[in-house]
C-alpha positions in Angstrom: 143.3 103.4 71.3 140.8 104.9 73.7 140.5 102.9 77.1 137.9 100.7 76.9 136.2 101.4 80.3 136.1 105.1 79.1 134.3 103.5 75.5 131.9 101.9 77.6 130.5 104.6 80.0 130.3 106.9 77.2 128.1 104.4 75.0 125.8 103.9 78.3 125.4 107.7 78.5 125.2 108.3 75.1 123.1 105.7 74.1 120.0 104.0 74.7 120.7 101.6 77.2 119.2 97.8 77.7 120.2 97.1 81.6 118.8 94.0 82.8 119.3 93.8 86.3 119.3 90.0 87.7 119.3 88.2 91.1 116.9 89.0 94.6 117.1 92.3 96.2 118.0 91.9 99.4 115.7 91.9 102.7 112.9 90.5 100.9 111.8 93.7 99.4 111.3 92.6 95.7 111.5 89.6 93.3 113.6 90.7 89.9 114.7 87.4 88.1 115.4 89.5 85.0 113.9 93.0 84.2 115.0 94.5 80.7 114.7 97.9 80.9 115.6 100.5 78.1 115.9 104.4 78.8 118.3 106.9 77.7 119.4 107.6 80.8 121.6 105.1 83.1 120.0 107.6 86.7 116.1 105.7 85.4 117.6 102.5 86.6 119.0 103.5 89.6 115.5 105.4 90.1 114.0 102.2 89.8 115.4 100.6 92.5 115.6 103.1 94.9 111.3 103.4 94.7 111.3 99.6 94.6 113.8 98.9 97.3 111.6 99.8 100.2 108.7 97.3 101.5 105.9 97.1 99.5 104.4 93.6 100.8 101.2 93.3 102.9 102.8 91.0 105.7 100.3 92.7 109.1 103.8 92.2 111.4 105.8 94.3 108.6 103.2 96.9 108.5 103.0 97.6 111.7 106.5 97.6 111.9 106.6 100.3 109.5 103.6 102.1 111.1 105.9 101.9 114.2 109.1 103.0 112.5 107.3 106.5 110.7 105.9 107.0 113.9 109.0 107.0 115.9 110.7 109.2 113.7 108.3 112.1 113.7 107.8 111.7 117.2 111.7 112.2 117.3 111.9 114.7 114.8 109.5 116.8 117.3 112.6 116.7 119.8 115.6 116.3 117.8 117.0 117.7 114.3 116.8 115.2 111.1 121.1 115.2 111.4 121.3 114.0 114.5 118.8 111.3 114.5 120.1 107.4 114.0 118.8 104.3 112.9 119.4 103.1 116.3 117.2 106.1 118.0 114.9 105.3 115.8 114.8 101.7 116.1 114.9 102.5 120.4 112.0 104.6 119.9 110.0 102.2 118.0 111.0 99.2 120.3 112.3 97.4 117.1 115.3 95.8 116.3 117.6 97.0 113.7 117.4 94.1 111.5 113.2 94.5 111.6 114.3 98.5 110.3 116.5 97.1 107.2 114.0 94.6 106.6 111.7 97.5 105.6 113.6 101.0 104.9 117.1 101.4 103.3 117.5 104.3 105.2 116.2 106.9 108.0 115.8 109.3 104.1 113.6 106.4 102.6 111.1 106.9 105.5 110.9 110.7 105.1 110.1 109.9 101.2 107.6 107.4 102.3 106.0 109.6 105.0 105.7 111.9 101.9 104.7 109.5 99.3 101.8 108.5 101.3 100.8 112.0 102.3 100.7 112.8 98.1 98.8 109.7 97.3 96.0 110.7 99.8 96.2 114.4 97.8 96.1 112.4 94.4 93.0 110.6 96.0 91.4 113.8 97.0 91.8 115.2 93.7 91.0 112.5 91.2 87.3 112.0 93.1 86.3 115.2 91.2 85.1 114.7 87.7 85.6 118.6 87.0 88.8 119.4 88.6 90.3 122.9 87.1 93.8 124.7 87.7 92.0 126.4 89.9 90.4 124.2 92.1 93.5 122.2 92.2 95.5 125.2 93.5 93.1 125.6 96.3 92.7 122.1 97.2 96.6 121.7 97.5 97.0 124.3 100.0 94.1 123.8 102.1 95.6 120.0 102.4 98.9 120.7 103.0 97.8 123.3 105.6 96.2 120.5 106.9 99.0 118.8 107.4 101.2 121.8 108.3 103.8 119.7 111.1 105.0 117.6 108.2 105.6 120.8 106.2 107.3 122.5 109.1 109.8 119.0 109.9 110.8 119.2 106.1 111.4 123.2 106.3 113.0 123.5 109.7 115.2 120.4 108.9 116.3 122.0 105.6 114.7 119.3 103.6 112.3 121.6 101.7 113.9 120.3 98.5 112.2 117.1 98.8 108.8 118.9 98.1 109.5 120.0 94.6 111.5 116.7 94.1 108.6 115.0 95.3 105.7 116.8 94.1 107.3 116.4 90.2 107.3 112.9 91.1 103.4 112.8 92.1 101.8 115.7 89.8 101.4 113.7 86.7 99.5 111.1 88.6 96.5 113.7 89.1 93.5 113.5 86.4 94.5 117.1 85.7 97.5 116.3 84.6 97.2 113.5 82.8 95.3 115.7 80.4 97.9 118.0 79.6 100.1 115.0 79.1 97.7 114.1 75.9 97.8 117.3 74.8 101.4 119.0 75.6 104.4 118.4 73.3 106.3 118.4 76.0 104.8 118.0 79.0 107.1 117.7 81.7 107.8 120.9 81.5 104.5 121.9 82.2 104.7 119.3 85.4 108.5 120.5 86.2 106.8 124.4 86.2 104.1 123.7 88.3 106.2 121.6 91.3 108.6 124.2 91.5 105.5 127.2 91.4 103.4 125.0 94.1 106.3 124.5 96.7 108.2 127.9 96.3 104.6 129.9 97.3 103.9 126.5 99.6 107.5 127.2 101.4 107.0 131.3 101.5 103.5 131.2 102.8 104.4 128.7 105.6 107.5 130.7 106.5 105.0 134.0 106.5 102.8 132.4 109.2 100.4 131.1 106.2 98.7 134.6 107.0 97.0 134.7 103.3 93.5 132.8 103.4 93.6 129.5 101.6 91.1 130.9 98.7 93.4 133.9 98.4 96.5 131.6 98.1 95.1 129.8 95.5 93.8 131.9 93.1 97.1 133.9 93.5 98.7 131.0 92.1 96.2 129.8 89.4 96.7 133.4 88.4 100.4 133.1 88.4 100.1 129.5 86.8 98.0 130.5 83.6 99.4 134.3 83.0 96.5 135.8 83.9 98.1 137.8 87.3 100.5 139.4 84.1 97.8 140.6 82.1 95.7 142.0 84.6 99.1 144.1 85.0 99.2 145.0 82.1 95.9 145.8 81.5 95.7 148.4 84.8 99.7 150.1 83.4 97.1 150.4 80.0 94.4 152.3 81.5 96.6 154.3 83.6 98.4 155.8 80.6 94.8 156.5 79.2 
């Protein structure tokens, strides 16, 4: 007879799984008495308690402690690499105690994400004001804001974290009005979203790395061109006309 621990894993992977996940997560981050949640995949719930497990309270003291804490760390990260950077640097920097750190961040990773996260949801504010947003002006508007906020591109590329842009931006993108529409109207629309995070920070990445030496216009429609298949059949187009 098959081990039954074996059984077991394979019917969570295999299957859809009902997890219900009971008790107080610690540092009084969040509340869960008992949250049912069904997904094929086992990695959704651990998902969910990773973006849940830092603070998400409105206590002032906590956040300004957090203000404190994300402002130590990139004022550290301007001296320092990522690697070599502690909790208890951090925590010296910010004139806080370690137990006031745990209280609000898991770990020194969780405040890079939430650096990011609120960077994004200022982006995904910019965007949904306009009624008439397009691939186009979306391209545009994302580089001009991210070379806006180029020192938090270079820390995540000079600290080999440049991963955590597509990550992240496949995380955000379906939040945007823009792509909420494709949503009702692709099959399968996380490809689409999956596509355009890795498209957005690959040229993002390159063009930082080049100096960002291509006007922000230029940038853009490049990758609006790339993005719809219009940059292949003006290709082709010219290969036609030269064989004329």
């Amino acid at each position: 007879m098959p081990d039954n621990n074996v059984k077991n894993s394979s019917m969570i992977s295999a299957s859809l799984t009902r997890v219900s996940i009971i008790g107080i997560v610690k540092k009084n981050r969040l509340l869960v008495n008992t949250i049912s949640i069904r997904h094929t995949d086992i990695h959704f719930c651990q998902s969910f308690m990773e973006t849940y497990y830092m603070y998400h309270g409105t206590n002032p003291s906590a956040l300004r402690s957090r203000a404190c804490i994300t402002e130590a760390l990139l004022t550290l990260l301007k001296k320092e690499k990522y690697t070599d950077i502690t909790i208890k640097n951090i925590c010296r920097e910010a004139d806080l105690s370690r137990q006031t750190f745990y209280q609000i961040f898991e770990s020194k990773d969780e405040v890079i994400k939430y650096l990011f996260s609120d960077l994004f949801s200022e982006f995904e504010e910019q965007c949904n004001y306009f009624l008439d947003m397009t691939l186009s002006k979306l391209c545009c508007s994302f580089f001009e804001f991210f070379q806006e906020h180029e020192n938090f591109i270079s820390i995540l590329i000079d600290n080999n974290m440049a991963y955590l842009l597509e990550q992240e931006f496949e995380h955000y993108l379906p939040k945007i009005e823009l792509f909420k529409k494709i949503n009702d109207t692709e099959a399968y629309p996380d490809y689409s979203v999956c596509y355009m995070a890795g498209a957005l920070s690959q040229i993002l990445i390159h063009w930082y790395k080049n100096g960002m030496n291509i006007p922000v216009e230029v940038i853009g429609n490049m990758t609006e061109n790339m993005a719809s298949g219009k940059i292949f059949t003006l290709t082709t187009r010219e290969e036609d006309s030269d064989n004329v």
